[in-house]
Each structure stands twice: as structure tokens, then as C-alpha cells.
C-alpha positions as CSV (number, residue, x, y, z in Angstrom):
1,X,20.9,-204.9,31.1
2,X,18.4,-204.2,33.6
3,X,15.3,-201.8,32.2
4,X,14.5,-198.2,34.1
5,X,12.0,-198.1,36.3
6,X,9.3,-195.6,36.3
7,X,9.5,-195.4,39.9
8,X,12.1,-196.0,43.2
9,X,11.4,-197.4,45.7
10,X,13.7,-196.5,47.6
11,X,13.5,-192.4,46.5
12,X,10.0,-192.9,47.4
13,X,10.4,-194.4,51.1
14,X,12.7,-191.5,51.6
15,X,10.2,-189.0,50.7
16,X,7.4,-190.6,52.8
17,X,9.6,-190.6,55.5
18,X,10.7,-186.9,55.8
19,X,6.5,-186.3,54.7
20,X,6.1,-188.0,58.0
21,X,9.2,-186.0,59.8
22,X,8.1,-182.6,58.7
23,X,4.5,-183.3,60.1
24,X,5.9,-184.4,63.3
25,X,8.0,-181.6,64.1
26,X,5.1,-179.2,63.0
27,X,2.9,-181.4,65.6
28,X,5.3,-180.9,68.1
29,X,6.3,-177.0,67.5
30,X,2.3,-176.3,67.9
31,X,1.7,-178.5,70.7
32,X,5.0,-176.6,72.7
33,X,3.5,-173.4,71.4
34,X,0.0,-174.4,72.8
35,X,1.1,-175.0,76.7
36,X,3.6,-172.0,76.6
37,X,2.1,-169.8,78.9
38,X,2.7,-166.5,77.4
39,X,0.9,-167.3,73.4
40,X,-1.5,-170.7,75.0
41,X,-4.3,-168.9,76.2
42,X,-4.1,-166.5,72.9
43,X,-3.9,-169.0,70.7
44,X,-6.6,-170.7,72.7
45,X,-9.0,-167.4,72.2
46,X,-8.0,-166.9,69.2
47,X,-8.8,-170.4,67.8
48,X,-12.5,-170.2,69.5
49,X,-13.1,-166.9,67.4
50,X,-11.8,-168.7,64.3
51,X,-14.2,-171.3,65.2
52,X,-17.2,-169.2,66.0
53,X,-16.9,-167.6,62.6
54,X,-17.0,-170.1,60.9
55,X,-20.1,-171.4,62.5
56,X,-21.9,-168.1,62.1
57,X,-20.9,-168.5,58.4
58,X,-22.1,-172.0,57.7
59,X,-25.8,-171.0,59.8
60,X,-25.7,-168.2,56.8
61,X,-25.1,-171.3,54.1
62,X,-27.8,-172.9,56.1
63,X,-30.3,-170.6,56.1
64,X,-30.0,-169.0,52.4
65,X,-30.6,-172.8,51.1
């Protein structure tokens, strides 16, 4: 009789692989959502302001140290 192993190998292949699915169809959902012309250019602005907010808050960090 074989012992159990603490792990499979195969399970675990599986579960890499649909890791690796999910992130590609979430790659591929935002890129379509990206060069649609209707929400592009406001997810475009919207993405700057995220961005400009957050550099406003780490010059605060900055600057209190």
C-alpha cells in the first residue's frame, strides 16, 4: 500500500492553471474595457486622478519625515 501524500500534484497543476486563466480573462476584460470608446477615455482620466492622489499623498509622507 502506497502512503498519502501531503500534496497532489496533479490538484495543484490544476489550480495554477485556472490561477493563470482567471488572470487572463481579467487581463483581457480590462484591456477591451480600455479601447472601448464610450468608458476608455474615463477610465483613462479617472486612472490619472487615482494616480495624482496618490502622489500628492506620498509628497505629504515625504515631507512630514
Amino acid at each position: 500500500m502506497k502512503p498519502m501524500k501531503d500534496f497532489d500534484c496533479v490538484q495543484m497543476k490544476w489550480d495554477i492553471q485556472q490561477k493563470f486563466l482567471k488572470e487572463e480573462a481579467h487581463r483581457q476584460r480590462a484591456e477591451r474595457m480600455r479601447n472601448d470608446p464610450i468608458p476608455g477615455p474615463f477610465l483613462k482620466r479617472m486612472k490619472a486622478q487615482e494616480l495624482q492622489r496618490a502622489t500628492e499623498r506620498l509628497e505629504q509622507i515625504v515631507s512630514k519625515s
